[in-house]
C-alpha positions in Angstrom: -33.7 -107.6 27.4 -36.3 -106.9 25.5 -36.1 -108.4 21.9 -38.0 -105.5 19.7 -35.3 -103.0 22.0 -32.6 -105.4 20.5 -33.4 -105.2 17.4 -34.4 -101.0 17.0 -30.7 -100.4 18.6 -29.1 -102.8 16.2 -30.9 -101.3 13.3 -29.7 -98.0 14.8 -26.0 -99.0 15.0 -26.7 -100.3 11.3 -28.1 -97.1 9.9 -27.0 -94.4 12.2 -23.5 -94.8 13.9 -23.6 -91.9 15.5 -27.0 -92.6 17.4 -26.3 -96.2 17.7 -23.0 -95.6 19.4 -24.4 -93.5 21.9 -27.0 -95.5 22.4 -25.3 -98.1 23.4 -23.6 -95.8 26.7 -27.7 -96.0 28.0 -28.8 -98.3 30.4 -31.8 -100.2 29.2 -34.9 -100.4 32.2 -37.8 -101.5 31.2 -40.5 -99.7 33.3 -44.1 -99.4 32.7 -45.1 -97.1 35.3 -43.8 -94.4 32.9 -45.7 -93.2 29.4 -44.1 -93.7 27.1 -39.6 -93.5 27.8 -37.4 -91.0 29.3 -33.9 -90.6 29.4 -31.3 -89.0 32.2 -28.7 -89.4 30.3 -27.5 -92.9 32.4 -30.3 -94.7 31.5 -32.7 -95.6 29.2 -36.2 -96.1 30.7 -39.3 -97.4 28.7 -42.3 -98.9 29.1 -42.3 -101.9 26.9 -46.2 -102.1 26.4 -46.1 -98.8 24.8 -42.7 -100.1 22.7 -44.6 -102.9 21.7 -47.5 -101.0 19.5 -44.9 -98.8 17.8 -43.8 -99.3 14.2 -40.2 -100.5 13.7 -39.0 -97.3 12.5 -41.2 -95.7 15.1 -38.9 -97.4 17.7 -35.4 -96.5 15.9 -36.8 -93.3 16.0 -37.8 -93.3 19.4 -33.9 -94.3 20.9 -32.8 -91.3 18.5 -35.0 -88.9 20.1 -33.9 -89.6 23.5 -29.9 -90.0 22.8 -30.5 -86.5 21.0 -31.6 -85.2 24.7 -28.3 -86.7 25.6 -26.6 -84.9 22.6 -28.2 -81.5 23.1 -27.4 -81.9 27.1 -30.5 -81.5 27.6 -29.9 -84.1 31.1 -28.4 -81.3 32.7 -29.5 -77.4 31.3 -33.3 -77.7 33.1 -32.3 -75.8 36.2 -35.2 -74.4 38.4 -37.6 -74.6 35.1 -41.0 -76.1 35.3 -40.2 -80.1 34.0 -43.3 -80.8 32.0 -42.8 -77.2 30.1 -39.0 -77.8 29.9 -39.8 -81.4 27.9 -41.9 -79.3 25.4 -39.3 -76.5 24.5 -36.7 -79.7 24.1 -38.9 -81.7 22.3 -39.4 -78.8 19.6 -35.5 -77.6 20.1 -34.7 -81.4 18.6 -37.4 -83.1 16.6 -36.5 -80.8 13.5 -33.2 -82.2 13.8 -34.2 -85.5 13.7 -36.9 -85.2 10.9 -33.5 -83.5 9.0 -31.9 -86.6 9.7 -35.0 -88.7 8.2 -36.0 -90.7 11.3 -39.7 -91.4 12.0 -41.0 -90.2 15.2 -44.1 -91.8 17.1 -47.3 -90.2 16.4 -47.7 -86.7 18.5 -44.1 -85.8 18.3 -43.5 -82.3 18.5 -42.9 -80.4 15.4 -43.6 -76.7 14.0 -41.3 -75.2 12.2 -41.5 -71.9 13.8 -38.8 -73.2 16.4 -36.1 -74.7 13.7 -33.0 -73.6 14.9 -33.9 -72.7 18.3 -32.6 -73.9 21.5 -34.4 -75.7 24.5 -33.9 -72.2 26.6 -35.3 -69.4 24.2 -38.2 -72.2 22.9 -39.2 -72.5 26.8 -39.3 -68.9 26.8 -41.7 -68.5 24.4 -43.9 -71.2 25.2 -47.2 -70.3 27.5 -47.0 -70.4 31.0 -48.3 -73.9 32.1 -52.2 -74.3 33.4 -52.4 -75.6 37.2 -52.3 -79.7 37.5 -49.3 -79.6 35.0 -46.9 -80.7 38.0 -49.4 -83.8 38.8 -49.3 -85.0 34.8 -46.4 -87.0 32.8 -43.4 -85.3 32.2 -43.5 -86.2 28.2 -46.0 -84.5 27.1 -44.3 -85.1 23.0 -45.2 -88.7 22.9 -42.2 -89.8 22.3 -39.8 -90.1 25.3 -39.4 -87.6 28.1 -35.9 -86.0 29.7 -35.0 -86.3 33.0 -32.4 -84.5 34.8 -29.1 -86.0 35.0 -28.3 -88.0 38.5 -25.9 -86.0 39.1 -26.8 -82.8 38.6 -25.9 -80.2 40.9 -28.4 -78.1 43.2 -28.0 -74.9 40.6 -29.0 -77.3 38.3 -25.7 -77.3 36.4 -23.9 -80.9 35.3 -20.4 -81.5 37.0 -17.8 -80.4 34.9 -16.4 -83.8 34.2 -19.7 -85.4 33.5 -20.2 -82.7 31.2 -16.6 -83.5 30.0 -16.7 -87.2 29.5 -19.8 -86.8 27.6 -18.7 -84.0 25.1 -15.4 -86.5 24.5 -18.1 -89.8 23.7 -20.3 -87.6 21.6 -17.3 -86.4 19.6 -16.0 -89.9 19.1 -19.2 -91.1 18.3 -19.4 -88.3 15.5 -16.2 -89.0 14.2 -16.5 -92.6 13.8 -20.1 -91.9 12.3 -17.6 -89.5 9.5 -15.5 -92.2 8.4 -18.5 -94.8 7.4 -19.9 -91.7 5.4 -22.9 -91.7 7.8 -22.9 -88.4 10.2 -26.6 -86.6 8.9 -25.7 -82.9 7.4 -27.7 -81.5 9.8 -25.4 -82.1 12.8 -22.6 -80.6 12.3 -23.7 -76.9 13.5 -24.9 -78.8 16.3 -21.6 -80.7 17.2 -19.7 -77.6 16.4 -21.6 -75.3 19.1 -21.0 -78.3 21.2 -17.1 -77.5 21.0 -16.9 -74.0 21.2 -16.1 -72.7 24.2 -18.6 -71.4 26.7 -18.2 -69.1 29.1 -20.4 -69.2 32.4 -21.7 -66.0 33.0 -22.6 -66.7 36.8 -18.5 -67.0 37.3 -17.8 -64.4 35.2 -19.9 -62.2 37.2 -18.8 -63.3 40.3 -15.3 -62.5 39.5 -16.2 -59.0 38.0 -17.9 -57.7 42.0 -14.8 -59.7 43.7 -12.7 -57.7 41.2 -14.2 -54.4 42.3 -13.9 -55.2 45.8 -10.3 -53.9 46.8 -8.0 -55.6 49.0 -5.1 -54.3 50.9 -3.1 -54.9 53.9 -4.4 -53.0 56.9 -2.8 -52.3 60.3 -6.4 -52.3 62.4 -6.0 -56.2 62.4 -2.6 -57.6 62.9 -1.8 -60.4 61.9 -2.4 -63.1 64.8 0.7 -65.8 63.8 3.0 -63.4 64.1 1.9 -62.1 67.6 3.5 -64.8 69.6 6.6 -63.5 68.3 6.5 -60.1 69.7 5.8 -59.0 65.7 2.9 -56.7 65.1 2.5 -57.0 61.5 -0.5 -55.9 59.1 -2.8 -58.4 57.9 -4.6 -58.6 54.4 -7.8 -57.1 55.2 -10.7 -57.3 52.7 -13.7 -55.1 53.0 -16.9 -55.7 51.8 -18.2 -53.9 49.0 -20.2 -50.3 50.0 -22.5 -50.4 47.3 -23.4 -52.1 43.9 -26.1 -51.7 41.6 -28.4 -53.6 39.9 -30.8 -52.4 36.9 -33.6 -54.6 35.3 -34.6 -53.9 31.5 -38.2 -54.5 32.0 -39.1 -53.7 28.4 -41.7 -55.9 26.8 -39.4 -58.2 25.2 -38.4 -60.0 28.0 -40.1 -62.1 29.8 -41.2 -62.3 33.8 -40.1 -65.7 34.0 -37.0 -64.9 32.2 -36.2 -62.0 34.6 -36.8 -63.5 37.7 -34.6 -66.6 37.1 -31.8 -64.3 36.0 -32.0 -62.4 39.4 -32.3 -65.5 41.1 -28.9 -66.2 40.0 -27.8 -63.0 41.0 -29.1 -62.6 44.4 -26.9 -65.6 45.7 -23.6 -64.1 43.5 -24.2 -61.1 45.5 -25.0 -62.8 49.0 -21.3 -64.3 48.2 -20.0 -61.0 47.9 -21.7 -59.8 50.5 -22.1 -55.7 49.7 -24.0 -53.6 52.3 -26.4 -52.4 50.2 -28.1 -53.0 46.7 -29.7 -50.9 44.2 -32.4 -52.5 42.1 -33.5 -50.3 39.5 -36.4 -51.3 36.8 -36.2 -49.4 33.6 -37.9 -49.7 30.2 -37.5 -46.1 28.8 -37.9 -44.3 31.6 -37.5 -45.7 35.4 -40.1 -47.7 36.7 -39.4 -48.8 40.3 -36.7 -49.2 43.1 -36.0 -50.7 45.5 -32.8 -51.3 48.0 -31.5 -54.3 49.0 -29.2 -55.7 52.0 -27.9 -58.9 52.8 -30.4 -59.3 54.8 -33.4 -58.8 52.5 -32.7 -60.6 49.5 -33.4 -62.7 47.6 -34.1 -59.7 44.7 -37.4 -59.4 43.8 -39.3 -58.2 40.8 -42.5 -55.6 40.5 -42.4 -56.2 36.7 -43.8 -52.3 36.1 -42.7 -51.1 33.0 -43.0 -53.6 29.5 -43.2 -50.5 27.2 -39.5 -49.8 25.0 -36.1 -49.6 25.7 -33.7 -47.3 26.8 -30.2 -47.6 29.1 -29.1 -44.4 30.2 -32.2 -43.6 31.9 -31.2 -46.0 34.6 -27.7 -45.0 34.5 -28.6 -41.8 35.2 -30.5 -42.2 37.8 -28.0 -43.9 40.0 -25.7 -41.5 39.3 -27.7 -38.9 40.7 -29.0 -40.5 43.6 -26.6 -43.3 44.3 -23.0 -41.9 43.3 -20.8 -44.3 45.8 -22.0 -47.4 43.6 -18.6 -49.7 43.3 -20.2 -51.5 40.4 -23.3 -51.6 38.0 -25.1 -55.1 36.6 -27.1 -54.2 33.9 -29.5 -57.4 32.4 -31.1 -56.4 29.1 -31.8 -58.3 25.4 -29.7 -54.8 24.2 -32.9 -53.7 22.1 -31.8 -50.0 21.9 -28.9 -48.1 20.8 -29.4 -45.3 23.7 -26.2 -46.3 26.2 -25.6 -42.4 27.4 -22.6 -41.5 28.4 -19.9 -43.9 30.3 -20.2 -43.4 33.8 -17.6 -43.7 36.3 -18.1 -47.2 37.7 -17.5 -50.6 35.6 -20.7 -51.8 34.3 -21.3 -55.6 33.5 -24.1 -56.1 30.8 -25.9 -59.4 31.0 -27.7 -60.2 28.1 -29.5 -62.4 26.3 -29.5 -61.7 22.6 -25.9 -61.1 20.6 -25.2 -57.1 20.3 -22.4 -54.9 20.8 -21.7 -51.9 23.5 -19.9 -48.9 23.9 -18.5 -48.9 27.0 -18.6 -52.3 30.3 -17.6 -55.6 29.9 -20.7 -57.8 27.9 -22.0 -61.7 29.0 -24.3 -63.3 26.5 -26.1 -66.0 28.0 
């Protein structure tokens, strides 16, 4: 192994517990086909040229960086986003932290202050779209080590629950060990505490809110075949698809296109699970803007993206009450920037949204 990589973990362990023992879980490669280093959150990679010309604190600093990408699960929250833009947003989301912890980052590391406290998600979000060739360049574009997504990572781009599991338990260890020699920096504790809280996954959550407003019963039309043989015609459990099930976009100008469509992404394979007949896609700002119906057939949802002026919600509710009054079911996705809800209509409503607030009436995901 390399001996200046030696010595920068070492010095880590020494001076930063918490960093060094996590370190220590990453697979050194040494590989100089790469820019600078990246991490997956198995290995380590590097290219020991580049290593070479950094300054010894530059180094420490470096191995922080990428175990924070580890930290921050980072390895496995990319999804379908664009890689080279995705390294950005978590290259902002955690080079504050580290210059709170007083590590010294190689030269071009990512930092402006106008996205402390963000995370990787809502930074990407407000980062410009990338120019054409992005996909061609190298995925760090901070200087300073790249992230990769984890091997295992699932094809929704989600980590394995015990992955994500074994890792929460060595981070927490690490932390707590880093606690009793006095040396866990201030500034992680929010971080390690929204690590532990509990999450809820708002693609199961909506899943289980259509299946739960998709009756079942038994039904005498289709007996029940195992019984047959035995001169018994019983009922069988029969479970109908949903009629009808609405879907209304808050295309207001705080949102953003990419934001939208990845959210209906999601969506349109919940609902080709569920497997309604048809599909209402509404797009409202303050008044309604376009629709369009959907079958199993036609999706994946697709957005028009008219609208971007305020918000309002009972515009769209509304409208589907007039026009589509058999809906089983309403998914509303909004930031909940207005206070205009309307009256409760008859149907449960599910509001997906990505900013904390508070409604009057449906069951509320913040993702």
């Amino acid at each position: 192994m390399n001996k200046l990589f030696t010595n920068a973990r070492s010095q880590l362990i020494l001076t930063q517990p918490f960093f060094g023992t996590l370190c220590l879980r990453l697979k050194p490669v040494e590989d100089e086909t790469i820019e600078t280093g990246a991490t997956d959150g198995v290995h380590l990679l590097y290219n020991p040229v580049w290593f070479e010309k950094l300054q010894p604190l530059e180094r420490i600093g470096f191995l922080a960086h990428e175990v924070m990408h580890v930290v921050l699960m980072h390895i496995g929250r990319r999804q379908e986003r664009q890689p080279q833009k995705w390294n950005v947003a978590c290259d902002y989301a955690e080079n504050y932290l580290l210059k709170q912890s007083n590590f010294i980052l190689p030269k071009g590391a990512l930092l402006d202050d106008q996205y402390n406290d963000m995370s990787a998600e809502e930074i990407y979000n407000l980062l410009p779209a990338p120019p054409d060739g992005w996909e061609s360049l190298p995925a760090d574009f901070g200087a300073c080590g790249g992230v990769l997504d984890h091997p295992e990572t699932l094809p929704n781009g989600e980590l394995p629950g015990s992955v994500e599991a074994n890792l929460t338990v060595a981070i927490n260890q690490a932390a707590e060990a880093a606690r009793q020699a006095g040396k866990l920096p201030g500034g992680l504790e929010s971080v390690l505490g929204d690590l532990n809280d509990p999450k809820v996954c708002w693609k199961h959550v909506l899943a289980r809110f259509l299946r739960t407003n998709n009756s079942s019963d038994f039904s005498w039309q289709k007996p029940n075949r195992r019984f047959i043989a035995d001169g018994l015609y019983l009922p069988s459990m029969y479970n109908p698809v949903i009629e009808e099930i609405a879907v209304v976009s808050d295309t207001s100008g705080s949102r953003t296109d990419e934001e939208l469509n990845q959210d209906l992404a999601e969506i349109s394979s919940i609902i080709l699970d569920v497997n309604p007949n048809k599909v209402h896609f509404v797009e409202v700002d303050t008044e309604v803007q376009n629709y369009t119906e959907y079958t199993r057939e036609s999706l994946p949802i697709k957005m028009s993206m008219t609208g971007r002026g305020g918000t309002c919600f009972s515009p769209g509710i509304e409208y589907i009450n007039q026009n589509y009054p058999n809906v089983s079911a309403l998914v509303y996705l909004t930031d909940l920037g207005s206070d205009d809800f309307g009256e409760q209509p008859s149907y449960p409503v599910l509001w997906i949204t990505t900013d904390k607030g508070e409604v009057p009436y449906g069951e509320i995901i913040e993702i």
